[in-house]
DSSP file (Angstrom, degrees, kcal/mol; ACC not computed):
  #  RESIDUE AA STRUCTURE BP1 BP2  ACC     N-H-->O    O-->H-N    N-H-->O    O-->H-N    TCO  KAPPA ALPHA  PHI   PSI    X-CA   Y-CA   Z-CA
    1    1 A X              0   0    0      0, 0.0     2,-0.4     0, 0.0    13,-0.0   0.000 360.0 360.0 360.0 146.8    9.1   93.7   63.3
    2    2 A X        -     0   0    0      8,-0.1     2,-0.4     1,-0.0     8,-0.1  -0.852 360.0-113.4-108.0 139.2    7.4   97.0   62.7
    3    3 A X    > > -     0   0    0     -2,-0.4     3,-2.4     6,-0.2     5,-0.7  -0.574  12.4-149.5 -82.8 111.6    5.1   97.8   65.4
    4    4 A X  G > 5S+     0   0    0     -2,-0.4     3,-1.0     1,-0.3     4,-0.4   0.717  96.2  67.2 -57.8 -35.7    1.4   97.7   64.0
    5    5 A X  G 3 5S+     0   0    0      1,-0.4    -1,-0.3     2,-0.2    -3,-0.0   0.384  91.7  63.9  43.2 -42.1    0.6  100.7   67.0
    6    6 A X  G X 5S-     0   0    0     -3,-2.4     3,-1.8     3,-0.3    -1,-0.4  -0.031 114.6-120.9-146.8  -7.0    2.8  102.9   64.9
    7    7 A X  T < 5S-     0   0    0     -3,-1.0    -2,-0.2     1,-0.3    -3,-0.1   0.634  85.5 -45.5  41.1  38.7    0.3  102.8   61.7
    8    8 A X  T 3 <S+     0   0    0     -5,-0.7     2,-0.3    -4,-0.4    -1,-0.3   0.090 115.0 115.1  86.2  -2.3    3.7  101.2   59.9
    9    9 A X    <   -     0   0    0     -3,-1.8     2,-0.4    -6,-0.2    -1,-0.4  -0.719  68.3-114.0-100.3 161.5    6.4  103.5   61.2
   10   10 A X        -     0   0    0     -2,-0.3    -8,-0.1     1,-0.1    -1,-0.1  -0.645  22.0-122.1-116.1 121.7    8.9  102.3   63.3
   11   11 A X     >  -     0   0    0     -2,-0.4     4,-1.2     1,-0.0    -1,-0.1  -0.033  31.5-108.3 -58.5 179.6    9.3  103.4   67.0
   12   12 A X  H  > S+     0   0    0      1,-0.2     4,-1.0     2,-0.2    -2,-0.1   0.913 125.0  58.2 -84.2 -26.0   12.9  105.0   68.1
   13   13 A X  H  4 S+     0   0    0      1,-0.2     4,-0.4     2,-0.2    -1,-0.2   0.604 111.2  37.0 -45.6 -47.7   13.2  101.5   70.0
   14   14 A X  H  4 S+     0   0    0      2,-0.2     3,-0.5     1,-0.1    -1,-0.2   0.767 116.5  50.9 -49.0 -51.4   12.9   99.5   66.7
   15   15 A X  H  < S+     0   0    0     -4,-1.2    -2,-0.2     1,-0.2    -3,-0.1   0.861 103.7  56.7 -57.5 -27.6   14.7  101.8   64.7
   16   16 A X  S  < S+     0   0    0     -4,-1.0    -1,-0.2     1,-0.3    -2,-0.2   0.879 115.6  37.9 -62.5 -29.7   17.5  101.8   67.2
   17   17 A X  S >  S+     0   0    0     -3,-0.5     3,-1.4    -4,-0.4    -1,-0.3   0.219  89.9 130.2-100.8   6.6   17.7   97.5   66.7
   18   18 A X  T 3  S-     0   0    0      1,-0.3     5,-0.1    -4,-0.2     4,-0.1  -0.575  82.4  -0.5 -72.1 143.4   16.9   98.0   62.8
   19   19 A X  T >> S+     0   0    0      1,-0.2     4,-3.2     3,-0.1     3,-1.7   0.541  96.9 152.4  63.7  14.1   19.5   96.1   60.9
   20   20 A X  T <4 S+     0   0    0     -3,-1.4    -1,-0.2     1,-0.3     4,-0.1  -0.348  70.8  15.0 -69.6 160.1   21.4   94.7   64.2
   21   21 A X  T 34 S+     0   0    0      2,-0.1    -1,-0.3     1,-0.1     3,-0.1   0.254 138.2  52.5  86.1 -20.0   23.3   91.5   64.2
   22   22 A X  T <4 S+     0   0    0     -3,-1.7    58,-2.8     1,-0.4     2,-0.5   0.823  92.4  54.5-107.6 -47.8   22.8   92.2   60.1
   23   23 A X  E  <  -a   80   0A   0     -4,-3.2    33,-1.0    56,-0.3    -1,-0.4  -0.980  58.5-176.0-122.3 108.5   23.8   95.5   58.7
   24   24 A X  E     -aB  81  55A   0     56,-2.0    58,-1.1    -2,-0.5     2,-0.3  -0.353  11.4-150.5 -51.4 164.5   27.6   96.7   59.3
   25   25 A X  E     - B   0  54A   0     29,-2.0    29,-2.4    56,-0.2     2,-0.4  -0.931   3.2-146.2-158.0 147.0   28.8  100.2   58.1
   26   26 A X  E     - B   0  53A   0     56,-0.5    58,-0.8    -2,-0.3     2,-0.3  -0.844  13.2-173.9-110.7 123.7   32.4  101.3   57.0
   27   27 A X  E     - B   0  52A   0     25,-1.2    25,-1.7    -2,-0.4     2,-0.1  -0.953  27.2-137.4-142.5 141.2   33.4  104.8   57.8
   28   28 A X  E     - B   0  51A   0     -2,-0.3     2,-0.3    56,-0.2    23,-0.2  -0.516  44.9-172.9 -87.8 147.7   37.1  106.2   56.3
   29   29 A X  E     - B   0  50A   0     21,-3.9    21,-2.4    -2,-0.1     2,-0.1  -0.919  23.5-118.8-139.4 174.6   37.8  108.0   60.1
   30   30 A X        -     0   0    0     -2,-0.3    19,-0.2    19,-0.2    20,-0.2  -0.225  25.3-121.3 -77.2 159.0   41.0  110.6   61.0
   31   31 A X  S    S+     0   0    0     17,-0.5    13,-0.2    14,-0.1     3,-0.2   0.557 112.8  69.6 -77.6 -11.7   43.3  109.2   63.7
   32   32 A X  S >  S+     0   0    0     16,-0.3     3,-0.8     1,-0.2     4,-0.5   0.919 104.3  43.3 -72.0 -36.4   42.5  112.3   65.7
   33   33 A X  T 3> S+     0   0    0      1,-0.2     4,-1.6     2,-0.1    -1,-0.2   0.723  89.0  88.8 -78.6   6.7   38.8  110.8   66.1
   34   34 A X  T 34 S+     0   0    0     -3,-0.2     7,-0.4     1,-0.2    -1,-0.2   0.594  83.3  52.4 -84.4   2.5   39.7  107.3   66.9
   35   35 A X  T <4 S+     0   0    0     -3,-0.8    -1,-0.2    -4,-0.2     6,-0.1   0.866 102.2  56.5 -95.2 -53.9   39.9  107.7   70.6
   36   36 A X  T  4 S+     0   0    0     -4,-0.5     3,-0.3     1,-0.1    -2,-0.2   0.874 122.5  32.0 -26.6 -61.6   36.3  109.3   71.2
   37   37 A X  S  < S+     0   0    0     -4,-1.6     2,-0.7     1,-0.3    -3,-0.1   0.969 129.9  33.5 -72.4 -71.2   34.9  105.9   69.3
   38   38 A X        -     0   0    0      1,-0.2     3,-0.5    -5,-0.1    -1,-0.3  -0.819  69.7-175.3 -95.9 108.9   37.4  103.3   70.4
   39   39 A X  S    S+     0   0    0     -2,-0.7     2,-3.5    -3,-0.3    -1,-0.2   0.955  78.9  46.0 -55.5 -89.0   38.6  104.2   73.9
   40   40 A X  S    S+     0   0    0     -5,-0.0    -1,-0.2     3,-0.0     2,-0.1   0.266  75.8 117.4 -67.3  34.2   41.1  101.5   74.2
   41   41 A X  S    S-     0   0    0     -2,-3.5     2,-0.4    -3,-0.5     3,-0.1  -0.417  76.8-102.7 -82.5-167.7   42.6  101.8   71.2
   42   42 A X        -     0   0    0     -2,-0.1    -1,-0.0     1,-0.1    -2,-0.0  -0.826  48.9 -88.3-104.3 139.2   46.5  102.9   71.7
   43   43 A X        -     0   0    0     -2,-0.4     2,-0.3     1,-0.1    -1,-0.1  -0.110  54.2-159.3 -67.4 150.9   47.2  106.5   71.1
   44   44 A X        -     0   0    0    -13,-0.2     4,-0.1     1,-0.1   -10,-0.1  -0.987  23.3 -91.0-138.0 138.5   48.1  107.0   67.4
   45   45 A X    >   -     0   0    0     -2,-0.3     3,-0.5     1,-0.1     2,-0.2   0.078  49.7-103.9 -39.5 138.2   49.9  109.6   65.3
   46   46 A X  T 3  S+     0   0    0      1,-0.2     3,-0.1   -15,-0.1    -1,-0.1  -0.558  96.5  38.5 -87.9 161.9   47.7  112.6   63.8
   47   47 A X  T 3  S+     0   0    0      1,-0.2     2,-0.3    -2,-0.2    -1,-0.2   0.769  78.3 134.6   7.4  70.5   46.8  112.4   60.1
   48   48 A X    <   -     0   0    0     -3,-0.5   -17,-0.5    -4,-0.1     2,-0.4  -0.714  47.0-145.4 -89.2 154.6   46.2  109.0   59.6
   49   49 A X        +     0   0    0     -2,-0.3   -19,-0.2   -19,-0.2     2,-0.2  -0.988  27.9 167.5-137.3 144.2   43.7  107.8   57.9
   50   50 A X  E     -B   29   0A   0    -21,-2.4   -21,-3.9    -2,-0.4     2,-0.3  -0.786  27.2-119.2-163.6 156.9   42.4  104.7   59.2
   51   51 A X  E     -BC  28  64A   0     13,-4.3    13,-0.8   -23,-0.2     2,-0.5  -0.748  20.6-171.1-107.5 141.7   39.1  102.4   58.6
   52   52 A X  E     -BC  27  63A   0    -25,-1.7   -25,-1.2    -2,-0.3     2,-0.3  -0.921   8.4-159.1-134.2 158.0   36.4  101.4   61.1
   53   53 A X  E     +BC  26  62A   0      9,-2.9     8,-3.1    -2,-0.5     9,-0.8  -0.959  22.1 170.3-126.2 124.5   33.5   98.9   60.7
   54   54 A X  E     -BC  25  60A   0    -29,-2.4   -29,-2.0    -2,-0.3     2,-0.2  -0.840  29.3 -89.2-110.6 152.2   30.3   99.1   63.2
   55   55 A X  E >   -B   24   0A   0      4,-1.9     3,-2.8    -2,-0.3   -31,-0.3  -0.401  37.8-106.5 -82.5 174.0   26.9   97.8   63.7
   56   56 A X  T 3  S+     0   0    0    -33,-1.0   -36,-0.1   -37,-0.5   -32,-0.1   0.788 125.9  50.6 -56.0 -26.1   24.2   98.8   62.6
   57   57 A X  T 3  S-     0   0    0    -38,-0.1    -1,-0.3   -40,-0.1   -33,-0.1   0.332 120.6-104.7 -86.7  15.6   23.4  100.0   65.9
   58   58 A X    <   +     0   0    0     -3,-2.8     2,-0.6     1,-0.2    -2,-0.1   0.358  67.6 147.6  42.6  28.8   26.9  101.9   66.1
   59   59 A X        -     0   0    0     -4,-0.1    -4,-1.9     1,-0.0    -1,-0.2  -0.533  56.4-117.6 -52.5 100.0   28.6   99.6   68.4
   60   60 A X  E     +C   54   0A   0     -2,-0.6    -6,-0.3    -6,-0.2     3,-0.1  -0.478  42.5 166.6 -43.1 117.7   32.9   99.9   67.0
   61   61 A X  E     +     0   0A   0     -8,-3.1     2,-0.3     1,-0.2    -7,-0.2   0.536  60.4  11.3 -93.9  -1.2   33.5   96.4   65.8
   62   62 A X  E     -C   53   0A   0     -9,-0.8    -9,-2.9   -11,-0.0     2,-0.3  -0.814  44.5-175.5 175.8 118.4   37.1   97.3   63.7
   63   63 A X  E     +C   52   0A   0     -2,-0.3     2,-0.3   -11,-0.2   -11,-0.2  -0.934  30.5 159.6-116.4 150.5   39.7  100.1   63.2
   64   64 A X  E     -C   51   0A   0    -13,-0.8   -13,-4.3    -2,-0.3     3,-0.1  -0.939  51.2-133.2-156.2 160.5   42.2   99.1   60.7
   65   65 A X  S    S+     0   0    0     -2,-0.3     2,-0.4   -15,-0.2   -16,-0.1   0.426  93.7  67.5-104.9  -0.1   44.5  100.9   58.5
   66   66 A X    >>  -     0   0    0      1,-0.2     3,-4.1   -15,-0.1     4,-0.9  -0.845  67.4-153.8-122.2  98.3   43.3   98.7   55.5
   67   67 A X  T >4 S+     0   0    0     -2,-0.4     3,-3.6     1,-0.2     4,-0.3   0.654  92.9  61.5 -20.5 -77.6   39.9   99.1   54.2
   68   68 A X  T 3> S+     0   0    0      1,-0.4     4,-0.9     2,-0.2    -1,-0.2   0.210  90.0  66.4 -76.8   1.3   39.7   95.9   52.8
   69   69 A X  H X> S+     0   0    0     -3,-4.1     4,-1.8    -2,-0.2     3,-0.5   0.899  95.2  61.8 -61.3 -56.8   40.2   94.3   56.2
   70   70 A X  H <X S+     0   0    0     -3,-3.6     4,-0.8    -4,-0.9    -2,-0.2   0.714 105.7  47.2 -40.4 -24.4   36.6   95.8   57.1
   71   71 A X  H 3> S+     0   0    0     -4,-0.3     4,-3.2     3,-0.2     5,-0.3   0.925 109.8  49.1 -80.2 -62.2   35.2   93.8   54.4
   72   72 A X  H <X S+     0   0    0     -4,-0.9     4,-1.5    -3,-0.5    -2,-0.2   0.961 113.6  46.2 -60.9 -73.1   36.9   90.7   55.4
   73   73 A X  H >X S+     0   0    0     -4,-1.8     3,-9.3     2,-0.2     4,-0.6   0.779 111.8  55.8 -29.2-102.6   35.7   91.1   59.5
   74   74 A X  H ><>S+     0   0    0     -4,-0.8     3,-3.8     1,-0.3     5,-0.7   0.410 109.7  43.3 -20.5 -72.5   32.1   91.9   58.1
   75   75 A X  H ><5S+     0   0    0     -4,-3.2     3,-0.7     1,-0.4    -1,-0.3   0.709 113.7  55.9 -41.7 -21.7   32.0   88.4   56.1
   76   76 A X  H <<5S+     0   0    0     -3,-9.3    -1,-0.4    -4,-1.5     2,-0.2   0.906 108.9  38.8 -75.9 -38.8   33.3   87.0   59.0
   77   77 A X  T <<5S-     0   0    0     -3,-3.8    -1,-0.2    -4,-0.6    -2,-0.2  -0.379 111.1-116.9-129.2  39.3   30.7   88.1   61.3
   78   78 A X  T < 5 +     0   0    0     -3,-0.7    -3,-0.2    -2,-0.2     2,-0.2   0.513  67.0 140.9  41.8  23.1   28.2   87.4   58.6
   79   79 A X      < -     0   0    0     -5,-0.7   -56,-0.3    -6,-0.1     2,-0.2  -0.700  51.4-121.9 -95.6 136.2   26.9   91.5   58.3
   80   80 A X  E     -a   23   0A   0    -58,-2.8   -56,-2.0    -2,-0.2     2,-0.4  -0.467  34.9-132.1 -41.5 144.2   26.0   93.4   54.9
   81   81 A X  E     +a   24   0A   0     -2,-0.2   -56,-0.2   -58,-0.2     2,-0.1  -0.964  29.2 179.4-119.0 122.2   28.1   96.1   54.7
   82   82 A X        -     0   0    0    -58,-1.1   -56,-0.5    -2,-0.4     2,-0.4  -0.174  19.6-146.3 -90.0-172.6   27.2   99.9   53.9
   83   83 A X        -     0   0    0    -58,-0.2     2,-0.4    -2,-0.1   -56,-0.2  -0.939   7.9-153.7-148.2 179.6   29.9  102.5   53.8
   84   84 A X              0   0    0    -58,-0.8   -56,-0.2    -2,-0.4   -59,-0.0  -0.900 360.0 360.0-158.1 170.1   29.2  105.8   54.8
   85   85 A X              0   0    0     -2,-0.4   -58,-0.1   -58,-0.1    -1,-0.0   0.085 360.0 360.0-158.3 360.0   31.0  108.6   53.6
């Protein structure tokens, strides 16, 4: 809900929660970045390219080496899905 206070714009507290529980996003990532975002994933060979899904709020929810797994999680876990580039 957008806080009438706010004369229709959306605090950073609302904005943060905007699309949670709702809105995934798909980002193509490098293997080199995959430890920063998923700490416990298992160390992986450099130049991979490998697939991630988050929430909206940018919480990791899947690294995969097949996009179309990302797809598959999101439908599972009911989210829209964006992609990000």
């Amino acid at each position: 809900m957008i806080s009438k206070q706010n004369n229709g714009r959306l605090s950073r507290n609302e904005f943060a929660h905007l699309g949670a529980g709702k809105v995934g996003y798909i980002r193509k990532m490098r293997s080199e970045d995959v430890a920063r975002v998923f700490p416990e994933a298992p160390d992986l060979n450099p130049g991979l390219d490998l697939w991630a899904l988050f929430g909206a709020d940018g919480t990791p929810i899947l690294l995969t080496d097949n996009r179309s797994s990302t797809f598959f999680k999101a439908a599972e876990d009911d989210l829209t899905t964006v992609s990000l580039h």
